[in-house]
N, C-alpha and C positions, 0 to 999 in steps of 0.2 A: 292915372295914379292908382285907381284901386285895384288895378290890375295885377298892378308892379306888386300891390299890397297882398292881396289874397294869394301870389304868387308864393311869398317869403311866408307868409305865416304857416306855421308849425310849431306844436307845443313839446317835439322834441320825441324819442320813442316811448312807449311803455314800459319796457324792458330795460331795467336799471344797467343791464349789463353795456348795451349800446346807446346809451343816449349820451346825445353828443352834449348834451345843454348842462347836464349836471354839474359838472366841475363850476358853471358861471353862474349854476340858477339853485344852487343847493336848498335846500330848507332844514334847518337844524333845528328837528325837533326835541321835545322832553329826552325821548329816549339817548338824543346825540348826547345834552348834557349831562344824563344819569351815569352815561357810558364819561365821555370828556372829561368833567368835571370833578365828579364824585365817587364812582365808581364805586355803583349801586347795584347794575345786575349786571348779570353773567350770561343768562337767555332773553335774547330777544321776542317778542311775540307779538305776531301778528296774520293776521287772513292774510291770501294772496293775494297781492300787487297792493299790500298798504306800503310798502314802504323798505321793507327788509335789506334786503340788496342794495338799493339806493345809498342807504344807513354805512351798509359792510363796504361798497365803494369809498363812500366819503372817508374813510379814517385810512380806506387804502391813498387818496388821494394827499392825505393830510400823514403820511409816513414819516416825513422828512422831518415836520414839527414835532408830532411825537416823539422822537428819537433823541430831537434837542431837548425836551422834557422827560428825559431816560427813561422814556417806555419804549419797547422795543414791541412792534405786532410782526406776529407772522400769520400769515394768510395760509390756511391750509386747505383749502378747496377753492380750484379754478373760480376766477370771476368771468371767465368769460368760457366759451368751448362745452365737450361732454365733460364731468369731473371721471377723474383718474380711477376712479373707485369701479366704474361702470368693467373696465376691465379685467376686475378681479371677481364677478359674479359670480363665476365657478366654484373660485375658495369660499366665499363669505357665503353660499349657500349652506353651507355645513357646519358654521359657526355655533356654536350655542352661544347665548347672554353672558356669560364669562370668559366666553373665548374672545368674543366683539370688547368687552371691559379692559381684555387684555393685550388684544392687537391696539387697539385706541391710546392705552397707555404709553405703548412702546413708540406706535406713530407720535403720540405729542413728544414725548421725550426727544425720539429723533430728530424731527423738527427743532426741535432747541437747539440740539447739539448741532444741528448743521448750520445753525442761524448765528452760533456762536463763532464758529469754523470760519464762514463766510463775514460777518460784519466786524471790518478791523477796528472799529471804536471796543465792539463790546468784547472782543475777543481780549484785547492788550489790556482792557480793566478787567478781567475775570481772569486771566492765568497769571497775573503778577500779585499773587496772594498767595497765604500759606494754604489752604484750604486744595485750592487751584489741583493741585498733585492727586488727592483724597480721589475729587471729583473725576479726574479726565481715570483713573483706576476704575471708579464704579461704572462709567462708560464704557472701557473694554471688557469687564465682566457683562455687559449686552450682549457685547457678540453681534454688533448690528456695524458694519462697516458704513464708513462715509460715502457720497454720491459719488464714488472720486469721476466719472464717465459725463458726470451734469447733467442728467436724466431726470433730474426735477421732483416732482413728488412721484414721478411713475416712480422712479429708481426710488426713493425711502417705501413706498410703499412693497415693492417688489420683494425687498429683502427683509422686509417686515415680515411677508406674508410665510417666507421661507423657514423663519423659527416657529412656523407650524408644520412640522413634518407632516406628511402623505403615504398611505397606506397602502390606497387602492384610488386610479380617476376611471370612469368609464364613460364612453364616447355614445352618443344617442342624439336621438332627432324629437324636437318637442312638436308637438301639434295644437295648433290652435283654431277654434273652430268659432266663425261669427255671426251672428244674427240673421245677416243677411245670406246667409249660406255659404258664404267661400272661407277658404282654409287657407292658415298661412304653417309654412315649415322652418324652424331656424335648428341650428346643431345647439346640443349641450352637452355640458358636463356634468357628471356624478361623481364627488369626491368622497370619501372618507378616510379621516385621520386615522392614525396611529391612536389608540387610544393610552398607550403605556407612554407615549411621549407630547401627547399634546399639553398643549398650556392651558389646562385643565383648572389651575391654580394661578394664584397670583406670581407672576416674574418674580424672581429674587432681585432683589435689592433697590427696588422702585422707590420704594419709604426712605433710602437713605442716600438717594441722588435728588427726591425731592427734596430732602432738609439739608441737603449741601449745598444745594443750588442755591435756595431761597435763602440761606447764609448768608452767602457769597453777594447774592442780589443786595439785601440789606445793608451790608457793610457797604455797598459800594453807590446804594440808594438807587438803582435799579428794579424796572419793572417788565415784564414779559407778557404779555399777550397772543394767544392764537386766537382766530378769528375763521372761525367756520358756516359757511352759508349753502345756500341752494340746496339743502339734504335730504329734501323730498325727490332732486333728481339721483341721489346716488344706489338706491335701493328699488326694487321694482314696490310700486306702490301697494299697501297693505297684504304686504307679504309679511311669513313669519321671520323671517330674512331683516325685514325693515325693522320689525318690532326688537328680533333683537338685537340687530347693529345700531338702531338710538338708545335702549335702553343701556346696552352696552356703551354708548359714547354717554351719555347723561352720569353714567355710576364713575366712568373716568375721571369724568370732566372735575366732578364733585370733591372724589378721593385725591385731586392733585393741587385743588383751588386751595391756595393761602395768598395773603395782600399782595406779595411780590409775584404771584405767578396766576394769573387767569386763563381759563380757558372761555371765550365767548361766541354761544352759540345765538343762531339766526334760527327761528324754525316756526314753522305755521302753527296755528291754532289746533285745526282738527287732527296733527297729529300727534299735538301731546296729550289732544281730547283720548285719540285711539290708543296711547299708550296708558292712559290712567283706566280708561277700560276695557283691559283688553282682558280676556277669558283666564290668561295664566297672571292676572295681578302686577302690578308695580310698587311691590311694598315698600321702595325708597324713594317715590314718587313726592312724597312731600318735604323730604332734603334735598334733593337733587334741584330743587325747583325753588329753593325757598329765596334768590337771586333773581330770580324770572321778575319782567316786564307784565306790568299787565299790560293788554291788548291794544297794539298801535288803534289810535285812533287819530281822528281829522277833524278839528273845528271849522266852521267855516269859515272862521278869518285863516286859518292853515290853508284852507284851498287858494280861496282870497290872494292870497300869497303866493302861493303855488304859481296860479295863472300867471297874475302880474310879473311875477319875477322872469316867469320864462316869455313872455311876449313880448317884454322890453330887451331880452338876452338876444331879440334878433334886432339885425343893425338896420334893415329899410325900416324897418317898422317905429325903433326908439330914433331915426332921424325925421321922420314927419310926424310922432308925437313924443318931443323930448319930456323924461321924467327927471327928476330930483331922486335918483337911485338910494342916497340914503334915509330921506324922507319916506322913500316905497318900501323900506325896511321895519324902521319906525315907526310909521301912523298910518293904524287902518280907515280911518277917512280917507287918506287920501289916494292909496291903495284901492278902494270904492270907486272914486274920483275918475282916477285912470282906466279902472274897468270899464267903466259905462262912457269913458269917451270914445270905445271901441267897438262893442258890444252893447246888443239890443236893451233896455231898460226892463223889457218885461219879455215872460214867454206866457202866453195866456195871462191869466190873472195875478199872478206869482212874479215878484222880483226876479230877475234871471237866476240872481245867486241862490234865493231861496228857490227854487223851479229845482237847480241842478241839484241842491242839497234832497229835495224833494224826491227824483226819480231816480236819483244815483243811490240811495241810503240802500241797505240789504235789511236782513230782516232783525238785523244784531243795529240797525242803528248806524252802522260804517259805511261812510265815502272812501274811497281808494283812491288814491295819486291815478291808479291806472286809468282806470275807468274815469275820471275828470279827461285826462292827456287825449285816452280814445276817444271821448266823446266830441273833443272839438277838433281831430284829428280828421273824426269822418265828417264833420260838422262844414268843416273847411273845404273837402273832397267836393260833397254837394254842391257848397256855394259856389265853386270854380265850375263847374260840372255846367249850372243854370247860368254863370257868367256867361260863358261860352256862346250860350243860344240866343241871350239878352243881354248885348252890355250895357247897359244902361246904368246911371251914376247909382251908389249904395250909403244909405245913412252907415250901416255898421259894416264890420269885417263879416259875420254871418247875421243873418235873417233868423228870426227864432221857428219859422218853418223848418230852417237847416238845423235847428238844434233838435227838432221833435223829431223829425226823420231820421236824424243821426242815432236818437234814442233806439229806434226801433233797429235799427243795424246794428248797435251794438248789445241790445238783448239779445239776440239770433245767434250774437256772436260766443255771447256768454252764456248761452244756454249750449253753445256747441265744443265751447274750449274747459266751458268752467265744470257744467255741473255733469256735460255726457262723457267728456275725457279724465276728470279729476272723481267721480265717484260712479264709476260705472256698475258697481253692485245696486245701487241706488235708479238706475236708469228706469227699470219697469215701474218703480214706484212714480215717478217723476212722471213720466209718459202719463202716468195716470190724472197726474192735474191739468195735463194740456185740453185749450178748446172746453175747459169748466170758467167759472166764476173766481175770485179774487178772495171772498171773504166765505170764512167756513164755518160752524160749529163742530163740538163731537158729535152730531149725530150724520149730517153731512162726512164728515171724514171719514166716521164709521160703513158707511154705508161704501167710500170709497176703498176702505181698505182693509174692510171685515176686520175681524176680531184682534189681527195686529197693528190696529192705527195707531195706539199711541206708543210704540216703537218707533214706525213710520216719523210720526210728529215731529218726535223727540230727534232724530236725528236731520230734519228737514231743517229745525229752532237752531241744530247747531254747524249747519251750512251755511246760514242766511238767507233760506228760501222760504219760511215761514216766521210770522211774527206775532205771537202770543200775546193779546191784552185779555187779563185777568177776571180786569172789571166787568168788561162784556161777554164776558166767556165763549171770543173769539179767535180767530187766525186767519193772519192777512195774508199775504201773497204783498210783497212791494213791487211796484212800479215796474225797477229794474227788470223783471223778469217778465212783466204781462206779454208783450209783443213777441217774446222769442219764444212764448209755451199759447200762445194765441189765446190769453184768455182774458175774458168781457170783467172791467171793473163791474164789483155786485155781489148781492150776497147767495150764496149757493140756496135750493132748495132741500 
């Protein structure tokens, strides 16, 4: 039996884009209902793998209904695959923040109009109007043709890119050189525009295809939405490229937003942290934002939930312990209940639940969906792994040996995915707190990292690699991170 069991359990992938579980095991957080319900922001926000994508899935999953409640989403960047955008790096290298403002505008726009084009509900209620005529005029004065080829967002993007004329492109080989000594080579492009013809300015007549549109919308009690995610994959990361192809999508997004027409962006934390301080300023930075989510976050009745929902969403598993699915919805007792008739009661001294809450937290205080899924993902690996060599009968699905070892594989992991591939400027400093102690003062840190530590600090506090209490006028290092940077809980000297 428990064979059959540790066989089937899996808590589904990490990666909102391929998990099979989600459509059965959704979790609908604050944010679904701000978005659902109320429709309160416009930017999502959250650290990696809290949740984002999951979020942008579920309302792709939930289309049909929306549509019967006359909102219409359009998804403008892949939920799955590279996004479309990766191919145009050439052109959007040479973009300035007004160029990105104003390719982004004409992308949403076009996006409408082909959303309009393609869905015969919403087409036949928006061209049997007086207005109808005005509109589909201020459309061919774009000058942006239809998909007619069904080339998807490559083709809206392609011809987008087109109404920025090109001056000069030149053809060259980039060099990259790495730590370890080897070199890699890829080709590139060098563009520059036209500067007598670029769109240097705002498009003509954007201001009056939005107030015809949102007309049209109202009189007909119509809603529109674009739904944009993954945006940290479509730019090379802290390039000036990034900074202003989102500043340029944040000032779009803003200048087009009225009730009938949203644009809703998905975007991490640290990079709207690096856009508010970025050297050349974001002085729209607090309209553009004043929609924004604050910071997904996770209670632990959320995780609670989380787990449960996805371990009964497998079917060996909810047949040898049948739940009452909408009582696991409802009541976190019982939710509890189900947990620990699976799972170990304690890991060490610590409730499991409180344990997980305990070494999963970063240094902001956040549990992550992800980091919960990996943890009993490799939790589960293990226990199959020692089944294998012992099969002997098991009180739980894993042993809280397989949970503490799991820990430590997935620090490793996260110190190799999270903090050496996502902030590699940041690397040498990092490398600096490996094989040290957990708990630091400024004089310790100072000593670690002379005269610029609390630069250093400051951006470790807005990672989640450090954790600032006041009182003590210290800084911790969480849990999460000790095993993958090998360092001994304790106070530094």
């Amino acid at each position: 039996m428990f064979e059959k069991l540790i066989n089937a359990f899996n808590l589904g992938t990490s990666t909102a884009e391929k998990d099979p579980l989600l459509p059965s095991a959704q979790i609908r957080t604050q944010e679904f209902y701000d978005l659902w319900q109320y429709d309160r922001i416009d930017i999502v926000r959250g650290i990696k793998g809290a949740g984002k994508t999951a979020l942008y899935r579920v309302f792709k999953l939930l289309e049909e209904d929306l549509s019967k409640r006359n909102l219409f989403c359009i998804f403008g960047v892949e939920a799955t695959g590279d996004p479309v955008f990766r191919q145009f790096r050439q052109y959007f290298s040479s973009f300035s923040s007004m160029e990105f403002e104003n390719f982004w505008t004409l992308y949403f726009l076009t996006l409408i109009r082909d959303k309009i084009n393609k869905d015969v509900r919403l087409r036949n209620m928006l061209t049997n109007v007086e207005e109808a005529e005005a509109l589909e005029k201020l459309w061919q004065k774009l000058k942006i043709p239809f998909d007619k080829e069904g080339r998807g967002l490559f083709g809206i993007v392609s011809s987008i890119v087109k109404k920025f004329p090109i001056k000069k492109m030149d053809a060259g080989v980039a060099v990259t050189s790495r730590p370890d000594g080897s070199v890699t080579y890829r080709p590139e492009m060098g563009v520059e525009f036209d500067v007598d013809k670029n769109l240097s300015s705002h498009p003509a007549y954007i201001g009056d295809i939005r107030d015809v549109l949102c007309s049209l919308l109202q009189k007909n009690k119509f809603r529109i939405w674009i739904m944009l995610d993954r945006l940290d994959e479509v730019f090379q990361r802290r390039s000036a490229e990034e900074e202003n192809g989102l500043k340029g999508l944040l000032k779009a997004s803003y200048n087009l937003s009225q009730p009938e027409l949203r644009i809703k962006v998905f975007l991490r934390d640290d990079i709207i942290e690096q856009l508010a301080t970025s050297k050349d300023g974001f002085t729209a930075m607090t309209h553009v934002t004043d929609r924004a989510s604050s910071t997904m976050r996770w209670t632990k009745d959320n995780i609670l939930l989380l787990i449960v929902k996805r371990l009964y969403a497998i079917h060996s598993i909810a047949e040898v312990f049948p739940v009452d699915q909408e009582k696991l919805d409802r009541d976190p007792s019982y939710r509890e209940e189900c947990f620990y008739s699976v799972f170990p009661p304690r890991v060490g001294k610590l409730l499991t639940l409180d344990w997980i809450m305990n070494v999963l937290s970063d240094g902001k205080g956040i549990v992550t969906p992800r980091d919960v899924i990996d943890l009993f993902n490799l939790a589960k690996a293990i226990e199959f792994k020692d089944f294998q060599l012992n099969k002997s009968n098991r009180d739980f699905l894993v042993s809280p040996e397989s949970l503490k070892n799991a820990l430590e594989h997935l620090s490793k992991e996260k110190r190799d995915k999270f903090l050496m591939a996502e902030f590699p400027h940041m690397r040498d400093d990092i490398l600096k707190l490996e094989g040290n102690y957990s708990i630091h003062n400024a004089q310790s840190l100072e000593h670690l990292f002379n005269t610029n530590w609390n630069k250093v600090v400051a951006d470790f506090i807005s990672i989640g690699l450090l954790k600032h209490d006041p009182k003590k006028a210290s800084y911790k290092i969480p849990k999460i991170w000790l095993k993958g940077l090998r360092i001994t809980q304790g106070k530094a000297e």
